[in-house]
N, C-alpha and C positions, 0 to 999 in steps of 0.2 A: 504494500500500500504506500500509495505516494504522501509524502508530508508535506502539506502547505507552509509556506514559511511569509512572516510579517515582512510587508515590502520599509525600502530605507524612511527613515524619518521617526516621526513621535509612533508610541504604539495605539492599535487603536482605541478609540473611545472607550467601546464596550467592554474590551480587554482590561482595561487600568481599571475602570468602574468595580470589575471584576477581582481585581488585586487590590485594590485598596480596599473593598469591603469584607475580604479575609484576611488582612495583612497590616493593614492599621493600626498602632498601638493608641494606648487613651491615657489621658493625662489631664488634671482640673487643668491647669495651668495651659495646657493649648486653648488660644480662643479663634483660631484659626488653623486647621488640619490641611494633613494631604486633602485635594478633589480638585477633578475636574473644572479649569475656570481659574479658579483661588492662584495666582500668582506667588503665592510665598506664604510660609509660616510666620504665625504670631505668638508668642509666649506673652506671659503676664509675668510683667516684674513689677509689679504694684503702679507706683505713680506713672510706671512709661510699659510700652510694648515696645518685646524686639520681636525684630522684624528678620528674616534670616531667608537667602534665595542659593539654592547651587544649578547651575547649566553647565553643560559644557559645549564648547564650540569644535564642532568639528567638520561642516561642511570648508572652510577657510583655511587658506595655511598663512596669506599676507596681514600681518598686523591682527594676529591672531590673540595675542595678551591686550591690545585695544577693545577689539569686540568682545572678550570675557567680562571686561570692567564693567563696559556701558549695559551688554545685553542684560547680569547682572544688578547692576543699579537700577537699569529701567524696573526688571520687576520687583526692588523693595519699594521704589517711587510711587508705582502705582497703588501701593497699600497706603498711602498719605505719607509716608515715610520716609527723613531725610539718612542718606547711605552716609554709612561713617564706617567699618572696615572691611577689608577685603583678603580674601584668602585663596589662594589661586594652588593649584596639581596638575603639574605639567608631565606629561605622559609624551619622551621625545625619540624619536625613533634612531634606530641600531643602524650604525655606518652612514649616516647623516647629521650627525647632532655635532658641531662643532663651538668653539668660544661664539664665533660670529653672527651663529641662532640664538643661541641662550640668551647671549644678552639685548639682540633686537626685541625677544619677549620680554624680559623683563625691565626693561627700556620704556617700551607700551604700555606696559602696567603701573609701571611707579610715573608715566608721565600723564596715562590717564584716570589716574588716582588723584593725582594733584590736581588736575582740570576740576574733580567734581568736589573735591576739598576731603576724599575718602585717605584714611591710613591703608595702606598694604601691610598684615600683622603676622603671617605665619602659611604656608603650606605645606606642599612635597614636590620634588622634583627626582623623576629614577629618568633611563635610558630603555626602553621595553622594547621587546621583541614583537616581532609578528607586524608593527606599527610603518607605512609609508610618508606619514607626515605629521606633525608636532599635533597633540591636541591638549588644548587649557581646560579644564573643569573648576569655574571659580565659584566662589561663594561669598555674597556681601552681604552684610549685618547690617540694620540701621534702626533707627525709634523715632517714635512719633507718641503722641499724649491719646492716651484711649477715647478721647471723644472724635477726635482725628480719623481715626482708622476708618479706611477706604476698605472693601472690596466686592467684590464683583456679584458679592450674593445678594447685595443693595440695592440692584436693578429692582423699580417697579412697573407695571401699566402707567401711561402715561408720558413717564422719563424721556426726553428727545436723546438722541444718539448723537453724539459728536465725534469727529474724526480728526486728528493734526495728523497736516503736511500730505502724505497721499501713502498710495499703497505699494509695497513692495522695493521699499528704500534700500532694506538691506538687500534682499536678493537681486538688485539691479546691480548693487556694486558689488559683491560679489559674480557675479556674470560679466562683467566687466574688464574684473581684479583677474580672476581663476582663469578667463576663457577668450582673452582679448584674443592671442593668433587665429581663434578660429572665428571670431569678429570681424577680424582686418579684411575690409574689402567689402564688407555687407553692410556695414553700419559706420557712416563718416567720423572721421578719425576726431573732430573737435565733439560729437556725442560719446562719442566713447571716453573720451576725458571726460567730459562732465558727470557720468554714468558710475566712472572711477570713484571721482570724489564726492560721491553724495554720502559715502561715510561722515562727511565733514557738514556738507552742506548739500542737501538741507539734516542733514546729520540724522542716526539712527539714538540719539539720546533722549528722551523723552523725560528726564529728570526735570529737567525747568516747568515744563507745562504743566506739569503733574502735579508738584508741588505747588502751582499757580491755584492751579481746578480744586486743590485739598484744602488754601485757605478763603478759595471765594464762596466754596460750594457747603450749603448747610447738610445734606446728602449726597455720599456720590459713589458709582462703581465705576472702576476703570479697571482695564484688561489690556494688555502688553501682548499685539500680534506678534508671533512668531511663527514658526514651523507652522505650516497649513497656511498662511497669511491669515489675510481679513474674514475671509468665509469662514475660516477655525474657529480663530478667536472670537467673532459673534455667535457660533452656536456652542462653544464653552460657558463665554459669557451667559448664553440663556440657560445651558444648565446649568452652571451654578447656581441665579437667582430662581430658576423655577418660571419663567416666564413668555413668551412667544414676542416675535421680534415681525417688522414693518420694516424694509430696508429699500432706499430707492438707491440703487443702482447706479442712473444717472449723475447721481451726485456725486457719487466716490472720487477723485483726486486721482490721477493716474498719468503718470510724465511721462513725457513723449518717448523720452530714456526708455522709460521700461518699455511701452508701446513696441518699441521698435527691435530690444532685445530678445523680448520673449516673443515676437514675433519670428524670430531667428532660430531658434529655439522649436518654437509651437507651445508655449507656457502660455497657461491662465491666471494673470497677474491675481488676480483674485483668490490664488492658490500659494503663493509664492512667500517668502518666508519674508516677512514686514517686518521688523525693529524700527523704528524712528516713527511708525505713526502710534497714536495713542487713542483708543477706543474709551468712552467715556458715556456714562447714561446717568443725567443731569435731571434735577425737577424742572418740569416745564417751563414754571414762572423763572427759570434761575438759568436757563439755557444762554438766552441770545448773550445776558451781560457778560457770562461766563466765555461763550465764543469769541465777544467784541475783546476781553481780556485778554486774550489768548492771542488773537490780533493785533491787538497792541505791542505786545510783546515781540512782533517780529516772526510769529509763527503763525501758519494759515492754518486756519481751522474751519470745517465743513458740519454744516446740521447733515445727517445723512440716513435717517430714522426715525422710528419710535418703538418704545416697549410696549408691547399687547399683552393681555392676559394669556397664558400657558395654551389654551386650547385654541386658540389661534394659530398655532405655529410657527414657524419660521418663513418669514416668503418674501420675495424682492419683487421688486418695479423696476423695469425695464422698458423702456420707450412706450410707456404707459400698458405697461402688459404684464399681470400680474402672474408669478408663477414661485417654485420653491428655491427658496436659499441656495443659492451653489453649494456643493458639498465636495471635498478633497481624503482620498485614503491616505493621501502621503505628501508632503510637500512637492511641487514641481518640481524644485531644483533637484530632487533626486533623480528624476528622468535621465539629464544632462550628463551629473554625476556617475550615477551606474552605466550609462552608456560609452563614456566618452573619461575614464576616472583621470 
């Protein structure tokens, strides 16, 4: 009998749902657990909550101790939580790993530690076997005052959906960064720099906004697309809070950048693994000033929803044509990857 095996990326929905509800431990003091949605653990240490997230980065091998920090701090940020240390495991591969890698990773780290005002305090670093390219599994701690605390189970009916900056920031520069020679020649060579640097700009950091949306906003969930992109992280986001989702389509933010590489590709930006934009469901009365804030700030932000009650479900608008949520088994960029490694 043949064995099915999980294709590359996150595991599926069902599956995790399935392990964390045999696998779980319990503790008064978790006020936020492993699930579905929930960006990061919260502990109760009386007057503060920590806030504690571990990822690791492994589709990237350029500036790869950069994306641990940010990916990282985006999801303690979105719990309301400002990131203060960080703790990185670098896992570097056998008959590659020289002075000249090591320290460009930790270069990255202790330089975008400093950017977000986060300490680097401890991890591991071995040499492993079996490994083709360096991979960072960081972990960032941070706190916030428990009335504060953000997440994503706080979606209610009604909530408008807000969006910064657009979708698929990180996986465009990663496509970009990983796959330019096979870019050259399809995609003009001043988009492909620009495509480069949306690490930077319009950056996959979401820590400013977040922290913006945590002191404007009297309730709020926010969710930190990643793996699966936008389509993921909205149907996480609803399970978490338990609620059904209105999503227009037309709205969504989506650069030409991407347009044109995941055209190259055949990717569904809508699938594609997002860091830098920040998904957020706002009370209605508190939406617009909260987006014009966020504007203000130098960061575009998109109304691009509503939260409906549970038995409504998940459904998008599309050139006025209502139909179901895109759904993703696996993030896109694993297409690319396992074909072309």
């Amino acid at each position: 009998m043949n064995k099915s095996f999980y294709p590359v990326g996150k595991l599926p929905q069902d599956v995790l749902a399935r392990m964390l509800q045999r696998h779980a431990g319990a503790d008064d003091r978790i006020v936020v657990g492993p699930g579905i949605g929930e960006d990061a653990t919260v502990i109760d240490f009386g007057d503060r909550y920590l806030v504690v997230k571990t990822d690791p980065i492994t589709f990237a091998a350029d500036r790869i101790g950069w994306y641990a920090v940010n990916v990282c701090a985006n999801d303690v940020a979105v719990m309301g939580a400002a990131p203060k240390w960080f703790l990185a495991a670098l896992l570097l591969p056998e008959r590659k790993t020289d002075e000249e890698l090591v320290e460009s990773i930790f270069r990255d780290i202790a330089g975008s530690c400093r950017d977000l005002g986060v300490t680097p305090c401890g991890g591991h670093t071995e040499i492993s076997y079996g490994l083709d390219r360096p991979i960072v599994v960081g972990q960032m701690l941070g706190e916030v005052r428990p009335g504060k605390l953000a997440r994503s189970a706080n979606a209610r009916p009604g909530d408008r959906l807000l969006l910064t900056k657009g979708i698929a920031v990180e996986g465009t520069a990663i496509l970009a960064r990983e796959k330019r020679p096979e870019l050259h020649g399809r995609v003009p060579e001043d988009r492909l720099d620009r495509a480069s640097a949306f690490l930077d700009e319009p950056g996959i950091s979401v820590v400013r906004e977040a922290l913006l949306l945590g002191d404007r906003c009297s309730r709020l969930a926010m969710h930190d697309p990643t793996e699966g992109g936008l389509a993921t992280a909205l149907r996480e986001l609803a399970t978490a809070a338990k609620v059904g989702l209105l999503v227009n389509q037309d709205a969504v933010p989506v650069f030409r950048e991407t347009k044109e590489l995941c055209g190259v590709f055949g990717l569904d930006p809508w699938g594609l693994i997002s860091s830098g934009a920040l998904l957020a469901a706002v009370p209605p009365d508190e939406a617009e000033s909260a987006a014009e804030a966020v504007r203000a700030s130098g960061i575009a932000c998109a109304d691009i929803g509503e939260v409906r009650e549970s038995e409504f479900g998940l459904k998008a608008v599309r050139q006025r044509r209502t139909g179901a949520l895109p759904a993703f088994g696996a993030d896109e960029l694993g297409k690319v990857f396992a074909a072309n490694p």
